[in-house]
Structures are given as structure tokens and as C-alpha cells.
PAMAR-252989 format. One record per residue (C-alpha): x, y, z; residue in one letter. Coordinates in nm, 3 decimals. Example, Ala and Ser with C-alpha at 12.3 -4.5 7.8 and 13.67 -1.06 7.14 Angstrom:
// residues 2
{x=1.230, y=-0.450, z=0.780, res=A}
{x=1.367, y=-0.106, z=0.714, res=S}
END
This chain:
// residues 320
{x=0.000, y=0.000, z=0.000, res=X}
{x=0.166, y=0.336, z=-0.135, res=X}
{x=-0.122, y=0.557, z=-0.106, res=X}
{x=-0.496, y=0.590, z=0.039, res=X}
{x=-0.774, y=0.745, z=-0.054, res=X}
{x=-1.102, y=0.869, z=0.135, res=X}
{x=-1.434, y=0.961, z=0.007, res=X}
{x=-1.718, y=1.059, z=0.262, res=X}
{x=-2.053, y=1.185, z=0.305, res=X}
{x=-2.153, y=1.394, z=0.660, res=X}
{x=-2.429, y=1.591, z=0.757, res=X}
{x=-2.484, y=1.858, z=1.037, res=X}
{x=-2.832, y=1.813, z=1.225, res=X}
{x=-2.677, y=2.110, z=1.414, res=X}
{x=-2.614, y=2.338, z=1.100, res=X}
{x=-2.834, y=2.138, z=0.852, res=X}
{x=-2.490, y=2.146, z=0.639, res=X}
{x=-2.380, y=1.872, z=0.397, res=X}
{x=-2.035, y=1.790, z=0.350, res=X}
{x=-1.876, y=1.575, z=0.073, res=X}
{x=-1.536, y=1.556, z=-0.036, res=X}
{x=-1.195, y=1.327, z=-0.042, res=X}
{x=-0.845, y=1.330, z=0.121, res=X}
{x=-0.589, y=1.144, z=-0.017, res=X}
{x=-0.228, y=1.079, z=0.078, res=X}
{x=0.009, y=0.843, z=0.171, res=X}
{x=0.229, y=0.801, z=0.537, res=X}
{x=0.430, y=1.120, z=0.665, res=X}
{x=0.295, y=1.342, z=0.382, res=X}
{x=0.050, y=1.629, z=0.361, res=X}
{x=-0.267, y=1.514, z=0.261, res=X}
{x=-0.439, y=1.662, z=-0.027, res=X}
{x=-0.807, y=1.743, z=-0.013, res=X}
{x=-1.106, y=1.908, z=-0.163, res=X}
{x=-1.442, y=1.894, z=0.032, res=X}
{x=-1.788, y=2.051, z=-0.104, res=X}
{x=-2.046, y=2.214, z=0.166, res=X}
{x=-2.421, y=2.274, z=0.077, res=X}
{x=-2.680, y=2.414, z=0.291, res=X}
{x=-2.971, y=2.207, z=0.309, res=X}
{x=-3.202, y=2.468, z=0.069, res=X}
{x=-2.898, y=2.425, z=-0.157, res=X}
{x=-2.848, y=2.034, z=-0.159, res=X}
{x=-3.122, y=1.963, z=-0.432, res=X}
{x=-2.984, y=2.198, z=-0.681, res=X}
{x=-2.668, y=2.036, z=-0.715, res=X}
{x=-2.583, y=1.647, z=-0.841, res=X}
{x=-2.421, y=1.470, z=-0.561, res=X}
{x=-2.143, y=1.233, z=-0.646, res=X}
{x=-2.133, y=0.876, z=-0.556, res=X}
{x=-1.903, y=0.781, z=-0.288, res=X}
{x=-1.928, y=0.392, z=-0.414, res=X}
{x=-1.737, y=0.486, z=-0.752, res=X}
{x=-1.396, y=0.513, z=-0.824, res=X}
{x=-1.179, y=0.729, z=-0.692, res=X}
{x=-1.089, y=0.910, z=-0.975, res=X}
{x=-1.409, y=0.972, z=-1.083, res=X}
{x=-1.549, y=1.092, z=-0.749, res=X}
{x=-1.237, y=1.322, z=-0.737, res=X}
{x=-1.330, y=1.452, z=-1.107, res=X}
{x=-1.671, y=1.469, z=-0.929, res=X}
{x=-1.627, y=1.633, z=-0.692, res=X}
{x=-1.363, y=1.915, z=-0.845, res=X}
{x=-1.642, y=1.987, z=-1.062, res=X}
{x=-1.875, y=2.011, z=-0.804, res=X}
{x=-1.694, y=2.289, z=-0.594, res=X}
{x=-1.602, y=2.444, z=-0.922, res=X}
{x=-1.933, y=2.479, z=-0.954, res=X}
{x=-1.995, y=2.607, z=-0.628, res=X}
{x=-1.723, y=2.890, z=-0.676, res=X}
{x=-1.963, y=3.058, z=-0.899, res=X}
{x=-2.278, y=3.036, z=-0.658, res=X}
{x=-2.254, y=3.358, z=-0.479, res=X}
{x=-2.473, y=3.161, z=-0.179, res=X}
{x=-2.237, y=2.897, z=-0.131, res=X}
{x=-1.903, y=3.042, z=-0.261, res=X}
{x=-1.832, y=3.230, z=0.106, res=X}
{x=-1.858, y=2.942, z=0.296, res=X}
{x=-1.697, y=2.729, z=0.113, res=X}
{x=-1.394, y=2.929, z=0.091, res=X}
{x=-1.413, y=2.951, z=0.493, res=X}
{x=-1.496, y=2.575, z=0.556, res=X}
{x=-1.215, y=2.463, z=0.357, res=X}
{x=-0.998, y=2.773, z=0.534, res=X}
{x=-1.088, y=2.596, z=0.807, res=X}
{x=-1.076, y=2.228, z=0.745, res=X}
{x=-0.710, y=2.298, z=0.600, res=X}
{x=-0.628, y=2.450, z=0.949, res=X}
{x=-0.745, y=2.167, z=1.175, res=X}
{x=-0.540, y=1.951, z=0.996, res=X}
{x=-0.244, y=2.167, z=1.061, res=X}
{x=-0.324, y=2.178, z=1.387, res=X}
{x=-0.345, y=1.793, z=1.436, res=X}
{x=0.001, y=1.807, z=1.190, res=X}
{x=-0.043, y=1.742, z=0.882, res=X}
{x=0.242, y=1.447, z=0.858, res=X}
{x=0.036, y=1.302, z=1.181, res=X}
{x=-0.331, y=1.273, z=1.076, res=X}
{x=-0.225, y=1.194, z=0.748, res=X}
{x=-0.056, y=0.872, z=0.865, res=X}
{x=-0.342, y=0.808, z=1.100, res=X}
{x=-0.546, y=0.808, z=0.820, res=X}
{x=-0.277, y=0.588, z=0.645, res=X}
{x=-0.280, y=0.339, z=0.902, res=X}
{x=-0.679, y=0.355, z=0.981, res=X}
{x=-0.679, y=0.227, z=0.569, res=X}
{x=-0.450, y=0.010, z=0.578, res=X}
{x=-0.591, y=-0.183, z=0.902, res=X}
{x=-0.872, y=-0.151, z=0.719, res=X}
{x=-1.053, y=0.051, z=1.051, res=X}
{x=-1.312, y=0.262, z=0.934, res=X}
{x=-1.435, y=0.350, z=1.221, res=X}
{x=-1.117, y=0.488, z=1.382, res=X}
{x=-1.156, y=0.664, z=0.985, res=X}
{x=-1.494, y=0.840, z=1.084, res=X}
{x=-1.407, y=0.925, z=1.482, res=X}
{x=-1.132, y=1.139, z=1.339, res=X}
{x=-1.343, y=1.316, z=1.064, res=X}
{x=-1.618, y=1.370, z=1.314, res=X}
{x=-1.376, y=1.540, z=1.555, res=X}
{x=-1.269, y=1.742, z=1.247, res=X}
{x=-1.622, y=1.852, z=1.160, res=X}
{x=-1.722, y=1.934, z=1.521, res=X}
{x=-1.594, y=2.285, z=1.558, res=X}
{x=-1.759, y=2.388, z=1.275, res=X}
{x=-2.082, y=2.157, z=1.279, res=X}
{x=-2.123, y=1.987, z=1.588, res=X}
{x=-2.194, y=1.649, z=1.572, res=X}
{x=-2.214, y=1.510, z=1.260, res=X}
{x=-2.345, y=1.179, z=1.082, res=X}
{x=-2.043, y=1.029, z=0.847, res=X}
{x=-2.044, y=0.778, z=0.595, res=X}
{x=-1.714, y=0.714, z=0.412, res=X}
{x=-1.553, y=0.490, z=0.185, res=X}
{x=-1.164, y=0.413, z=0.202, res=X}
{x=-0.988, y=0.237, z=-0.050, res=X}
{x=-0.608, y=0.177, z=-0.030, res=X}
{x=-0.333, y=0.187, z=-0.378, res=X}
{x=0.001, y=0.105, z=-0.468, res=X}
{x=0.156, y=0.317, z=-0.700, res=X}
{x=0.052, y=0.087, z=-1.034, res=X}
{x=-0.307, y=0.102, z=-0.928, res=X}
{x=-0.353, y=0.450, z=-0.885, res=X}
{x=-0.171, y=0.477, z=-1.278, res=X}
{x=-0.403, y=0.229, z=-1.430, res=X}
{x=-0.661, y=0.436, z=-1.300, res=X}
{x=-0.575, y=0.726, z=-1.443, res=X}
{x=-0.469, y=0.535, z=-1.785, res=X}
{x=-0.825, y=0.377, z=-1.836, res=X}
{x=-1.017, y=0.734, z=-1.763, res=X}
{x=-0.986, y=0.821, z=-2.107, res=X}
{x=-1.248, y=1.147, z=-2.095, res=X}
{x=-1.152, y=1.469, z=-2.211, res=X}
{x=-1.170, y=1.652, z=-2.534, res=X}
{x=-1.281, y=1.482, z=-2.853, res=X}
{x=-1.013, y=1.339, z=-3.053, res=X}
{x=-0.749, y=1.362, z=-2.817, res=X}
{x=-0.714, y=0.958, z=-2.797, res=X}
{x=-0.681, y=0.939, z=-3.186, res=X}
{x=-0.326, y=1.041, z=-3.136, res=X}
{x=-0.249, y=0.652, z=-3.023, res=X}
{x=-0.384, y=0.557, z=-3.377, res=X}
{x=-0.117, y=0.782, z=-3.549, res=X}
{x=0.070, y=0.611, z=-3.834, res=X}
{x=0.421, y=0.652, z=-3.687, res=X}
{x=0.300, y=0.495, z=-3.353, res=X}
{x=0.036, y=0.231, z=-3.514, res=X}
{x=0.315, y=-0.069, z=-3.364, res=X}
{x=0.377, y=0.059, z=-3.069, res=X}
{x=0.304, y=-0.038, z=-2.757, res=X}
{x=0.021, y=0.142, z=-2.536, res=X}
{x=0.183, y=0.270, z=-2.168, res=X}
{x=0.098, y=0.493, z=-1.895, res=X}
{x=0.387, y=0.685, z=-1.677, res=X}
{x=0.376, y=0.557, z=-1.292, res=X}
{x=0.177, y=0.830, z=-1.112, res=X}
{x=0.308, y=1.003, z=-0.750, res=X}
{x=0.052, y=1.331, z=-0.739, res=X}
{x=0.254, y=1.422, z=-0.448, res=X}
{x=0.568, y=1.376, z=-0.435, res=X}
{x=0.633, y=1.302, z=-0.830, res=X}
{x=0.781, y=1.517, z=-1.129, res=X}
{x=0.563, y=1.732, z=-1.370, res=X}
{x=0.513, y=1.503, z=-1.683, res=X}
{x=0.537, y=1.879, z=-1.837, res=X}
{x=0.906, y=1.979, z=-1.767, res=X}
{x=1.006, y=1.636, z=-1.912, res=X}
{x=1.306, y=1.653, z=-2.159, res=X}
{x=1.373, y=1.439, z=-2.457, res=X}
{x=1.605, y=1.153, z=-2.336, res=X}
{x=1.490, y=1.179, z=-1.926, res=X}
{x=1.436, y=0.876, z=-1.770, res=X}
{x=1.060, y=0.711, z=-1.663, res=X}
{x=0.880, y=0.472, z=-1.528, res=X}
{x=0.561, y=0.280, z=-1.726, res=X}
{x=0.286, y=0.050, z=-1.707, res=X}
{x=0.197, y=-0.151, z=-2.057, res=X}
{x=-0.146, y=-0.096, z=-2.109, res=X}
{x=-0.316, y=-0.510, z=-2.184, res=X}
{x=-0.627, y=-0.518, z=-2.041, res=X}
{x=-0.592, y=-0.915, z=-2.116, res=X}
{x=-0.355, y=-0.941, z=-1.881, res=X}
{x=-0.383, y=-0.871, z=-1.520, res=X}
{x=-0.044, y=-0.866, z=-1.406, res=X}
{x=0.114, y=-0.478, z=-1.531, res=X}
{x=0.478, y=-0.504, z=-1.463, res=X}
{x=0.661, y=-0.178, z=-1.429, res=X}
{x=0.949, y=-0.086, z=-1.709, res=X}
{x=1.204, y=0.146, z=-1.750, res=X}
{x=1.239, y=0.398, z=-1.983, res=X}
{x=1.333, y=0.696, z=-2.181, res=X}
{x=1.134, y=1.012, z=-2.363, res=X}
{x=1.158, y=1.020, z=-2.685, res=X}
{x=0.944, y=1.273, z=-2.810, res=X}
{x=0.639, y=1.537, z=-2.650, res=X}
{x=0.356, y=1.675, z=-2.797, res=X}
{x=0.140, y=1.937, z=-2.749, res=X}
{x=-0.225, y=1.874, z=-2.840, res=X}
{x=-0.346, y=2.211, z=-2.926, res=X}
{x=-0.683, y=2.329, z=-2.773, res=X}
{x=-0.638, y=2.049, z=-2.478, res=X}
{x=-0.473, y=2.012, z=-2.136, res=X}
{x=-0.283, y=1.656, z=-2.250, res=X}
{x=0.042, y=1.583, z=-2.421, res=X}
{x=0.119, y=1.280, z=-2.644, res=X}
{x=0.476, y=1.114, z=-2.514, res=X}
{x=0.642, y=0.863, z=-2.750, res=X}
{x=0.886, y=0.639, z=-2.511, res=X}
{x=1.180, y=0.437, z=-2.561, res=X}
{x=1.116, y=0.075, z=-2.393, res=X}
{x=1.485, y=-0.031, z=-2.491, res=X}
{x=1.488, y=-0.391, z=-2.716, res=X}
{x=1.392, y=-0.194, z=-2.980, res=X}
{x=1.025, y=-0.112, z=-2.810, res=X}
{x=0.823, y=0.192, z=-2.837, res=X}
{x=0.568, y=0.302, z=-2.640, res=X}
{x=0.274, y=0.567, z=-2.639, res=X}
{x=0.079, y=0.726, z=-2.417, res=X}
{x=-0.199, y=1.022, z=-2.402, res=X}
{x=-0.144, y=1.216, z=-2.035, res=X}
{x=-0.281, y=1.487, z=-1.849, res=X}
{x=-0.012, y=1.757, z=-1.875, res=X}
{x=-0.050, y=1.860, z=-1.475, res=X}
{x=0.011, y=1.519, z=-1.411, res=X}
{x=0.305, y=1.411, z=-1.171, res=X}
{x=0.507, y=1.108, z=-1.235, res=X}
{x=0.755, y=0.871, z=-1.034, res=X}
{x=1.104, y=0.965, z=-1.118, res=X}
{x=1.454, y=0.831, z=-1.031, res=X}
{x=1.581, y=1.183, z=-0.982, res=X}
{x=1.938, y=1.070, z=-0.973, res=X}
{x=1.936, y=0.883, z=-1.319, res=X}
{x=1.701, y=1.215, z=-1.448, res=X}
{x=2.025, y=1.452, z=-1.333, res=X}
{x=2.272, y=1.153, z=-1.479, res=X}
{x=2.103, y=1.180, z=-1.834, res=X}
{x=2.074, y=1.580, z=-1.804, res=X}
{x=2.458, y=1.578, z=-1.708, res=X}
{x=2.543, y=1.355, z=-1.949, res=X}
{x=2.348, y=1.508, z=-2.246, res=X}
{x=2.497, y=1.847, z=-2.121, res=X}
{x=2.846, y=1.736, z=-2.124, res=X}
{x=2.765, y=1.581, z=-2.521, res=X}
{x=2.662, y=1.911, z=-2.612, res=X}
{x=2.957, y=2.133, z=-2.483, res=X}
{x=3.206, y=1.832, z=-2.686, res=X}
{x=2.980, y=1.913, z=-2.996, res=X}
{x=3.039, y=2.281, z=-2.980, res=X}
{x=3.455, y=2.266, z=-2.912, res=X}
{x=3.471, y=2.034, z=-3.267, res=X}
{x=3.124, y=2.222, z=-3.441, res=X}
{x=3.226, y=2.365, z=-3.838, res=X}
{x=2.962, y=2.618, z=-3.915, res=X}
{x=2.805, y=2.515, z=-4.268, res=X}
{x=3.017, y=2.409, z=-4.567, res=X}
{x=3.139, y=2.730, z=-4.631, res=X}
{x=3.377, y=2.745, z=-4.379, res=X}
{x=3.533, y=2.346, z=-4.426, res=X}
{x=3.555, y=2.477, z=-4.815, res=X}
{x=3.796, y=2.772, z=-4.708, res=X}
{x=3.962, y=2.604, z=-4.479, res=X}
{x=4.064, y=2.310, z=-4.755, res=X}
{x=4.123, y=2.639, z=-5.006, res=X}
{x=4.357, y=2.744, z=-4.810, res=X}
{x=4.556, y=2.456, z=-4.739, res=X}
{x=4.597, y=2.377, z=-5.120, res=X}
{x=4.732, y=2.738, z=-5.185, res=X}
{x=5.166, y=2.655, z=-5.202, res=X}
{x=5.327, y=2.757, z=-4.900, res=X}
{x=5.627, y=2.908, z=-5.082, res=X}
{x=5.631, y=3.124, z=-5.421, res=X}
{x=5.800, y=3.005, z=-5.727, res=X}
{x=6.160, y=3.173, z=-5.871, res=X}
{x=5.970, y=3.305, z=-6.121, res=X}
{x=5.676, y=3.471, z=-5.927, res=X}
{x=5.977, y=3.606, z=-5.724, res=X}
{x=6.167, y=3.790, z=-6.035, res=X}
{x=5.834, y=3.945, z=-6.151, res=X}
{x=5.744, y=4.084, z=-5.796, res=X}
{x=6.105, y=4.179, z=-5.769, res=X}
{x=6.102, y=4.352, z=-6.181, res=X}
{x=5.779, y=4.584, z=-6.121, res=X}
{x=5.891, y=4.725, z=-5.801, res=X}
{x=6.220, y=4.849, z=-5.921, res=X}
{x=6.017, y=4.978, z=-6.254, res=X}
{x=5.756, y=5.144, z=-5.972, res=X}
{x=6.052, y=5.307, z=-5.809, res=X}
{x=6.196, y=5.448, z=-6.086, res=X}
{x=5.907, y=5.604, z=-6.258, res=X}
{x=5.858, y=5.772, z=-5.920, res=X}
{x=6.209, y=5.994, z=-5.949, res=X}
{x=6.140, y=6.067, z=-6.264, res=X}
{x=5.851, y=6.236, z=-6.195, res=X}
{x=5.988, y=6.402, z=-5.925, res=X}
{x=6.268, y=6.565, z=-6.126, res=X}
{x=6.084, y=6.655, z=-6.404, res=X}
{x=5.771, y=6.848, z=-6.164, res=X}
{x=6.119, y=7.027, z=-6.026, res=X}
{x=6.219, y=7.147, z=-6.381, res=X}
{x=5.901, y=7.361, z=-6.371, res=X}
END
């Protein structure tokens, strides 16, 4: 277990409020979160996610959802407070330290030590509150072939797997770490990764090494299409979220970026600048190094001549 991931459902009978949200993390880390709160006038105008579904989706869910809310001038304010405040109980508690309760309360699989501590976060703000919660726990290859089979977004943005120059290649997905992992943007060609093979045939998704090859752009969307070096003579593709974070070896990603630097300064001592320059260069080495006897006499024959002619001027302008 690498990771966990909560998804609940409380309501105030002091305040009448409804809370709905997740926190996800993983041990010793600062736990992310995102929490909705509707009044109960407000709680029928609004589609309530599912806390039974996956992860991902209720995340997507529920981003949308206080997205949403943000532009409810009703429910904007206290939204903005509750999650002011929800973010500073959790400091209070320590972040590292109720995140690794939380950790452990998923990983004993002990939802109710799960609730009692989201109840006690609720109760300065609510009172007592009624909680029901799902907690799921992931490794790091579950959580990517999560986010690998949500293929939503905008249209056409999958076609880019079907491209001609990638029709053979293998179908991957970059190991995900949302918290602690490298922006899949600020990839370089030739940094190192780790990927999942996409077979839906086959259960067991080993994890492989390797290197970027190319990164695309798809205009008008928030992904990027990464063509990957699997070594053996493998490639693999792959459609990604570009604010995605990925599981890097950060020491083999400065290696390659030392070593790539270090190829490039070599290139520049030895670089000839267009064919121009190599053409001089081989002019001027056929050109003789010494003149001939002859060359000599004639050089030798029109400067006396030029010498001569310039006395003779001189005395005849004095004869005037």
C-alpha cells in the first residue's frame, strides 16, 4: 500500500450542512483534499457524487462540483471559509500526523477509527455530525491504471495513439506520485521514466524502465502525447494529463541531463559552421606555402620599374 484514498458523506443536524469531499495521501505526507459544503435549501440543486465509484471519478466529481460552487454567490463564502478551516485543523493535528493516522486507519482496514477522526474534524464547525465514508487503499501501479483507463476529455485527443508513426507501438501509462512526483510537463527528450503496458488481457502490469523520446502538445487540450523508448527496440505511447506528476529516479534524471549536457559542450569545441567554412579552410591549405623563382623575379622587376618612374617624376615636376 503506497497511497490511500477517502471519500465521505456527513451531515450537520446542528447546521443542517452537507459535506462531501476526499483526502488522499500516503504516510508522513500532507494530505491533499477538496471537500464541497451545501446548505440544506442548496443540496437539491446540485448532483451529488457517488461515494461507491472510483476514486478518480469521485475526485473529477467532486472538483467539478466545488467548481461549480465557486460561482454560486450563496455557497461560494462558505466554502472558501470551511475549507480555510478544514485545512487549518489539519495543521493543527500536523499534517504528517493525521495523514498517517489516516494511512494506518486504511491500511488496518478501521473505518471506524476513519470516521471518529473526521467527526472530531467537523465538530468545531458543525457539531456532531453523521459520516459515511468509503476508504480504498493503492500502490503506486493502481492508482496509474486508473488514471490510464479514464480516457475522458476533449474529442479526438485519444486518436493520437492511432497515429501512423505509432500504429506498432506499444500502449503505456507513466507511474503516477501526485505528491511527491515530477511534472510530466518539464520532461526533456532523453529523461528517464517509469511505465505501465497498457493489456487489459492481462492482469499482471509489470513496471518498465524507460526513456522520452518525443512530446507533444495537443493544441486546444490540457494533454500531451509522449512517444517512449522501452529499450529492445520497443516503443511506447501514451496520451497524459499535462498537470500530471510522475515517479522519477531523480538521480538517473540529473545523470542523463549531465550527461546530455556534457555531449553538447564536446559538440560545440569540434562544431564547423556550414560548408562554407570546411571549403575555405581546404582552399587554403591547397594554396603553395612558398612562391616560385619566377613569381619572385616578376614581384622583384615591377617594383624596381615602380621606383623608378617615381624619381622621374619628381625631377621633371622640379624642372618647372
Amino acid at each position: 500500500m503506497d497511497f490511500y484514498a477517502i471519500k465521505f458523506f456527513a451531515t450537520s443536524a446542528l447546521t443542517g450542512e452537507t459535506f462531501i469531499g476526499y483526502i488522499f495521501g500516503k504516510k508522513r505526507q500532507e494530505p491533499e483534499f477538496n471537500i464541497a459544503t451545501l446548505s440544506k435549501r442548496k443540496l437539491k440543486e446540485y448532483e451529488i457524487p457517488d461515494t461507491t465509484q472510483e476514486y478518480v471519478k469521485f475526485k473529477s466529481d467532486i472538483d467539478i462540483l466545488t467548481y461549480q460552487i465557486t460561482r454560486d454567490k450563496n455557497l461560494a463564502p462558505i466554502n472558501k471559509q470551511f475549507n480555510a478551516y478544514f485545512y487549518t485543523t489539519l495543521k493543527k493535528y500536523g499534517l504528517e500526523i493525521i495523514s498517517t493516522k489516516f494511512f494506518l486507519g486504511v491500511q488496518d482496514a478501521d473505518p471506524f477509527v476513519i470516521k471518529a477522526i473526521i467527526q472530531d474534524i467537523l465538530f468545531d464547525w458543525g457539531g456532531e455530525t453523521e459520516v459515511k465514508l468509503v476508504a480504498q487503499s493503492y500502490n503506486y501501479e493502481d492508482l496509474t491504471w486508473l488514471q490510464a483507463a479514464k480516457k475522458e476529455g476533449s474529442s479526438g485527443v485519444y486518436e493520437y495513439l492511432n497515429r501512423a508513426d505509432v500504429l506498432t507501438a506499444q500502449e503505456i501509462f507513466p507511474v503516477i506520485d501526485p505528491l511527491d512526483g515530477f511534472p510530466v510537463i518539464r520532461l526533456d527528450v532523453g529523461d528517464p521514466l517509469l511505465a505501465i503496458e497498457i493489456d487489459e488481457k492481462n492482469e499482471t502490469r509489470e513496471t518498465i524502465p524507460g526513456n522520452l523520446i518525443s512530446k507533444e502538445l495537443i493544441p486546444g487540450t490540457n494533454y500531451i502525447f509522449l512517444k517512449i523508448d522501452l529499450e529492445n527496440g520497443k516503443i511506447g505511447k501514451t496520451v497524459i494529463q499535462k498537470n500530471l506528476k510522475i515517479t522519477i529516479d531523480k538521480a538517473k534524471l540529473e545523470n542523463a541531463r549531465q550527461k546530455r549536457e556534457s555531449m553538447m559542450n564536446d559538440e560545440d569545441k569540434n562544431k564547423v559552421i556550414g560548408d562554407v567554412a570546411k571549403d575555405f579552410k581546404n582552399n587554403r591549405e591547397d594554396m603553395p606555402s612558398k612562391l616560385s623563382s619566377f613569381d619572385a623575379i616578376l614581384i622583384v622587376s615591377f617594383s624596381i620599374i615602380g621606383i623608378l618612374t617615381i624619381i622621374l617624376i619628381g625631377i621633371w615636376l622640379g624642372a618647372f
